[in-house]
C-alpha positions as CSV (number, residue, x, y, z in Angstrom):
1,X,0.0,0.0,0.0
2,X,1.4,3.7,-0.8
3,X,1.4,6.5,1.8
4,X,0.3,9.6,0.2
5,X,1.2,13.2,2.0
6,X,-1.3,14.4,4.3
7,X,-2.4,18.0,2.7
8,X,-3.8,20.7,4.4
9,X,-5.9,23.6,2.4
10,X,-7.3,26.8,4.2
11,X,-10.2,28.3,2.1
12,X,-11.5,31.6,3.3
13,X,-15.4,31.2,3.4
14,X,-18.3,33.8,3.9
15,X,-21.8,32.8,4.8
16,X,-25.0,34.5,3.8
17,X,-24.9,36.1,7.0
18,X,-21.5,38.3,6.1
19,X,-19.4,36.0,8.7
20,X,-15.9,35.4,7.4
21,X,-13.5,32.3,8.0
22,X,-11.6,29.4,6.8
23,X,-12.7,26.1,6.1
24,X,-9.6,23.4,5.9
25,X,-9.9,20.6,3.7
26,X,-7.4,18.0,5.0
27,X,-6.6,14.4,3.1
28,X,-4.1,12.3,0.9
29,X,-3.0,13.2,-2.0
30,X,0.2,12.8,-4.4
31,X,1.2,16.3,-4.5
32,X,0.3,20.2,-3.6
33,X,-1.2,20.8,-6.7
34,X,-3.5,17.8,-6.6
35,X,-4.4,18.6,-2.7
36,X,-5.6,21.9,-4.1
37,X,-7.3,20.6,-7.1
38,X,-9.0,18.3,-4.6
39,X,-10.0,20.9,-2.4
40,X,-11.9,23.0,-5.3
41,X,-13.5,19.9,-6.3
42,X,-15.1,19.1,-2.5
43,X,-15.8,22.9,-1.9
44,X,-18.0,22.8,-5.9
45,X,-19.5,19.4,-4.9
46,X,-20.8,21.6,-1.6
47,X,-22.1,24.8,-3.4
48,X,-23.9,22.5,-5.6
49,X,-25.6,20.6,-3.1
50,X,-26.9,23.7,-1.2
């Protein structure tokens, strides 16, 4: 089995309400670019589903 780096990505979020923050997306991937590719892909799947 292959270990993959654990990423971290911080993406600043606002809510309807005008509150400001970061949500972190954390998992495996094989590189930075693919953590963050990852990380718009989760963050789309959620807008969608709203």
């Amino acid at each position: 089995m292959t270990h993959l780096p654990l990423y971290e990505v911080d993406v600043p979020i606002t809510n309807t309400a005008g509150l400001r923050g970061v949500h972190v997306f954390t998992g495996h991937a094989d590189s930075r670019s693919a953590a963050v590719r990852i990380a718009h892909e989760v963050y789309q799947a959620a807008h969608a589903a709203q």
